[in-house]
C-alpha positions in Angstrom: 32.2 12.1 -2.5 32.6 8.7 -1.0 35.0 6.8 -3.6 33.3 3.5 -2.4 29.5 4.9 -3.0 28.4 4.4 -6.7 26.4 6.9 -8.2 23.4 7.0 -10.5 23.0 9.9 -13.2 19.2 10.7 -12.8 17.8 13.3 -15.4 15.6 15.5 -14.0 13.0 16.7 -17.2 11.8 20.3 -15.4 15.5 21.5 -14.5 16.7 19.9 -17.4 20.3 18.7 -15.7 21.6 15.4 -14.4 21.3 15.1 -10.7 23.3 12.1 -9.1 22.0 9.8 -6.7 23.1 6.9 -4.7 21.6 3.2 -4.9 18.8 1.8 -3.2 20.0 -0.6 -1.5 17.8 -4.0 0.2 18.1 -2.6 3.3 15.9 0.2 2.2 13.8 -1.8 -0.3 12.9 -3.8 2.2 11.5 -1.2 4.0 9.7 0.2 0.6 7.9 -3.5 0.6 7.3 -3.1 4.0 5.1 -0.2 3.0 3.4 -1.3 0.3 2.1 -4.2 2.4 0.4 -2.0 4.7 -1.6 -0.7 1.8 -1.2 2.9 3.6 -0.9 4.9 0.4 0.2 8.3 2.3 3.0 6.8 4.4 4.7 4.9 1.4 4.5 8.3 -0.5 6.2 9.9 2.5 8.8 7.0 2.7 9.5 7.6 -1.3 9.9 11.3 -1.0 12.2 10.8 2.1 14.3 8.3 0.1 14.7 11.0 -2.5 15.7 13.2 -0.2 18.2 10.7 1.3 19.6 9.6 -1.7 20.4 12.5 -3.3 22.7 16.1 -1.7 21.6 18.2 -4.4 18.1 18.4 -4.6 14.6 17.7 -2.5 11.6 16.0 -3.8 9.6 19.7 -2.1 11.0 21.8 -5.1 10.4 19.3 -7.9 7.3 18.3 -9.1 5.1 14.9 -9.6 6.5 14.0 -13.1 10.2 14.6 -12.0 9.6 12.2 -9.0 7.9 10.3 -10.7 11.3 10.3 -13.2 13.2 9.8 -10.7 12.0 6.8 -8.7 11.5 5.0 -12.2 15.1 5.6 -12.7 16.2 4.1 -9.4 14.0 1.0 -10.0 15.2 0.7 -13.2 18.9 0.6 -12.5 18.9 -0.7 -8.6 15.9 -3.4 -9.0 15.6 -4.0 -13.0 14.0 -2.9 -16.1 10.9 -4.5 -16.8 7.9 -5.9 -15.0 6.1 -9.0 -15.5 2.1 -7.8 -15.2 -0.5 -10.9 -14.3 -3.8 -10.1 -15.9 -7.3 -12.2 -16.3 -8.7 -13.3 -20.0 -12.2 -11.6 -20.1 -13.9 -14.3 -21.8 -12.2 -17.7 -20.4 -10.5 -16.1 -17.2 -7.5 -17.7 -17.7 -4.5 -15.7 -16.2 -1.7 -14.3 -18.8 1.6 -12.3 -18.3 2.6 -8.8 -20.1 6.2 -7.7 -20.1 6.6 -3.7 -19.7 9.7 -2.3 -20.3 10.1 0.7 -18.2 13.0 2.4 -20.2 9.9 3.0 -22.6 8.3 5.0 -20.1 10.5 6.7 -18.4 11.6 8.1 -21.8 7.5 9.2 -22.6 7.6 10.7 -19.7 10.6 12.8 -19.8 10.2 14.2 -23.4 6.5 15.7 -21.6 8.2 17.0 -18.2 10.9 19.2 -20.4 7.8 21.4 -21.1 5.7 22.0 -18.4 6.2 25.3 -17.0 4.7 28.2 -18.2 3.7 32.1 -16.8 0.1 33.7 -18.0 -0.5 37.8 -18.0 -4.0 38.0 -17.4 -3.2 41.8 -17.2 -0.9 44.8 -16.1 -1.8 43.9 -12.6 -2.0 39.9 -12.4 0.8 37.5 -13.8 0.4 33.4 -12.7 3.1 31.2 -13.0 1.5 27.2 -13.7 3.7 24.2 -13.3 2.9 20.8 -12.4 1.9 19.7 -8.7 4.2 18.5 -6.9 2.5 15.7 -5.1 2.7 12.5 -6.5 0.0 11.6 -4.2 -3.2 13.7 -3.3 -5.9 12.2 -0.9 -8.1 15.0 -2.8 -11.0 12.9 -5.0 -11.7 16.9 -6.4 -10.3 17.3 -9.7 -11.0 21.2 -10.2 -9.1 21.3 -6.5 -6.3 18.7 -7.3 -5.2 21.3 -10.6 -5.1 24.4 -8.5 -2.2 22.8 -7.4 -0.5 23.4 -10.7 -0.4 27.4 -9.4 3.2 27.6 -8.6 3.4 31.8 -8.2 1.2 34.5 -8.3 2.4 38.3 -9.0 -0.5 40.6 -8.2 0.6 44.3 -8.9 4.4 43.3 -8.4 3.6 41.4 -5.0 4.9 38.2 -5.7 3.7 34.8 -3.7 5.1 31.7 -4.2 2.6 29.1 -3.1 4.7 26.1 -3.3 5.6 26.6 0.5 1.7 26.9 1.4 -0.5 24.2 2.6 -3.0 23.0 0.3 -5.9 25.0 2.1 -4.5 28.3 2.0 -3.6 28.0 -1.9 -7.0 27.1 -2.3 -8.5 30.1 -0.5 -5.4 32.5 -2.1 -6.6 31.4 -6.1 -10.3 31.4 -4.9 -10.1 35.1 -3.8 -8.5 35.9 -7.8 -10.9 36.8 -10.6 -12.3 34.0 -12.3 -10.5 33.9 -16.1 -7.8 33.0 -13.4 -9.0 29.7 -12.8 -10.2 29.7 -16.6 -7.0 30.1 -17.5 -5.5 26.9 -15.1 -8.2 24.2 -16.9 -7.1 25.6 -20.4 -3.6 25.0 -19.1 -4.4 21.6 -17.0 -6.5 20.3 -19.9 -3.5 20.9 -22.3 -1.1 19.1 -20.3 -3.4 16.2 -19.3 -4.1 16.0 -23.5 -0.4 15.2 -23.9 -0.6 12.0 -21.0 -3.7 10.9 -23.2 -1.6 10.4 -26.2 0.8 8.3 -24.2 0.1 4.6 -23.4 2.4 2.7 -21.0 0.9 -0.5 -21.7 -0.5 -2.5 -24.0 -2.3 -5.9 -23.7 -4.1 -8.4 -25.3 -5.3 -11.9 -24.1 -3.7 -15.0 -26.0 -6.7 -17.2 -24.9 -9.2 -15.3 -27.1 -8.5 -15.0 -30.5 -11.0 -12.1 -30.9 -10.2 -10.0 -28.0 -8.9 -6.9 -28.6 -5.6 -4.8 -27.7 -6.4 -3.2 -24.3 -4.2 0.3 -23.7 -3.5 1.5 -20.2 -2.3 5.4 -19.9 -1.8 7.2 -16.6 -3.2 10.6 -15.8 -1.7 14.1 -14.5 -4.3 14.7 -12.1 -5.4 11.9 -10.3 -3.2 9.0 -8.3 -2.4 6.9 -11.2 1.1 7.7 -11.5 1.1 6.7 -7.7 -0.2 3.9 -8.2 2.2 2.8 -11.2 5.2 3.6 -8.8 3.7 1.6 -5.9 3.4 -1.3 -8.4 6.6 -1.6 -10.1 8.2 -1.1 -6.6 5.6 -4.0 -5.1 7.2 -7.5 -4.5 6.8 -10.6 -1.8 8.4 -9.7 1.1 8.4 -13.1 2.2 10.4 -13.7 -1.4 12.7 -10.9 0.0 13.7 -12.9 3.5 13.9 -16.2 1.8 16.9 -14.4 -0.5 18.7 -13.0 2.6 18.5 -16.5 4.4 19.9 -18.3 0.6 22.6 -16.0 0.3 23.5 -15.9 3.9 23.1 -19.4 4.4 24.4 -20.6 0.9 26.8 -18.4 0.0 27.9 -17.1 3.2 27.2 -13.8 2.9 26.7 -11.9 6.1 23.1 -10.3 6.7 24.4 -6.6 6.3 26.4 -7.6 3.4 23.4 -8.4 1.5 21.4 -5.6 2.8 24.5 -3.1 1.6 24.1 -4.5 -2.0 21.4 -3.8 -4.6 18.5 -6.2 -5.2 19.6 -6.2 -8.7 23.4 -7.9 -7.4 21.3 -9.5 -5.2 19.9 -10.9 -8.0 23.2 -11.8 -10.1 24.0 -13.6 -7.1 21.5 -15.8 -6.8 21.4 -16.8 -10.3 24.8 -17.7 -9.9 24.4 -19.9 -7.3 21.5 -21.7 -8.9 23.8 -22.6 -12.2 26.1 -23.6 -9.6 23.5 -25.9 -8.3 22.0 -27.3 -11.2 25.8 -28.3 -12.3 26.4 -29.9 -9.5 23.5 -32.1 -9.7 24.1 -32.8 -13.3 27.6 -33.8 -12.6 26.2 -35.9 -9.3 23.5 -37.8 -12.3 26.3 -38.7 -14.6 29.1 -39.9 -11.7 26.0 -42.4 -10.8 24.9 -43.4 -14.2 28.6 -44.1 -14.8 29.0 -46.2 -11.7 26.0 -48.1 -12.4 26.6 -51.6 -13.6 24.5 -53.3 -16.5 21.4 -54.0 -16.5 20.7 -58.5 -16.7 17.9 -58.8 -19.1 14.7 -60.0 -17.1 14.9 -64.0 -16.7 12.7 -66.0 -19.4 9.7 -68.2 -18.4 
């Protein structure tokens, strides 16, 4: 290991061990709001899963599944970017915009505790044993539910044959579980509806409009089997990127920090920096008001009529 490259401990709820992992860095966050300003939700999933990849030797986002990604880039953004987000919303009844701190230690935790217990293998019979996990796709263009869970088919022993249809394609694990008798697929909603009972209990965020004294606490909970946990990722990870350039030219130009200085560091000690430089600033001026007030001579009273 690189004595110079910090690590980050990153539990992983379905192994149930600590995998290290190394910073995200501007240089690739840049790139992640790059992404998200496309709007392209496949190709910022594949630039996620390839950062996972990059980031870490020991283990690829291919033999984990959604909620340990999903663990794992929360993590990162956490201790690399910051832990909590500032969410805009709209009052229903006045439409006047109010802010809603989430703290994403909170959820990250939730979320954990439920991907410790995922896994589990069903004996239809003597001859048929399925192994059901969680999919491993954080994000599925499929708007079929029924065909988004068969995804939670991990292996199938038929007679002592064993498949593992991780490694297949999405169309030939759909014709594989479609050829198997139907309690099969009985047996993957009883499962699927189980695990998506446990997300229902869990609610990431709460809100509730200041400007209406009888509005009501509004709760917001992601779901297992559709692209909501996707789309929580891509928001916490969202920013301005014109916000992101104007920090590279202040600390450049300010501070004078080379370019690949800055994109070396975290956006977190990107961060400290800047609000270093800004109490710098603002005591600079302060000193600068009080050497003029001090220099300034008395004021004559206004001549009298």
């Amino acid at each position: 290991m690189d004595i110079d490259d910090f690590k980050i401990d990153v539990y992983i709820p379905s192994l149930r061990k600590t995998v290290q992992f190394s910073q995200i860095n501007n240089r690739v966050y840049k790139n992640i709001l790059k992404y998200t300003q496309t709007k392209k939700d496949i190709n910022i999933e594949k630039y996620l899963s390839n950062m996972v990849d990059a980031l870490s030797t020991s283990i690829k986002s291919d033999d984990i599944n959604k909620i340990d990604l999903f663990c794992i880039l929360l993590t990162l953004r956490i201790v690399c970017i910051g832990p909590a987000i500032d969410l805009q919303f709209k009052c229903k009844k006045t439409k006047k915009p109010f802010n809603t701190s989430v703290d994403l230690n909170d959820i990250l935790q939730k979320f954990t505790d439920i991907g410790e217990v995922t896994q589990t293998t069903v004996h239809l019979d003597d001859d048929i044993a399925v192994k059901l996990g969680i999919p491993s796709r954080l994000y599925t263009d499929d708007n079929d539910m029924l065909d988004t869970m068969t995804y939670c088919v991990t292996d199938i022993d038929i007679k002592g044959n064993k498949y593992n249809l991780s490694t297949l394609a999405p169309r030939e694990k759909k014709n594989i579980i479609n050829k198997l008798p139907g309690k099969v697929f009985n047996y993957i909603v009883r499962y699927a509806n189980n695990i998506q009972s446990e997300f229902n209990k869990l609610v990431v965020l709460s809100e509730k409009s200041p400007h209406d004294k009888d509005s009501h606490v509004e709760e917001h909970r992601l779901g297992l089997y559709n692209n909501s946990m996707f789309n929580f990722i891509r928001l916490i990870y969202a920013d301005n990127l014109i916000g992101y350039y104007e920090m590279l030219y202040t600390l450049s130009s300010n501070i004078n920090m080379s370019a690949t200085y800055v994109e070396s560091i975290t956006p977190a000690e990107a961060g400290i920096f800047l609000a270093t430089r800004r109490k710098e600033v603002a005591r600079q001026e302060q000193a600068q008001r009080s050497h003029e007030n001090k220099n300034k001579g008395p004021s004559l009273p206004d001549r009298m009529n």
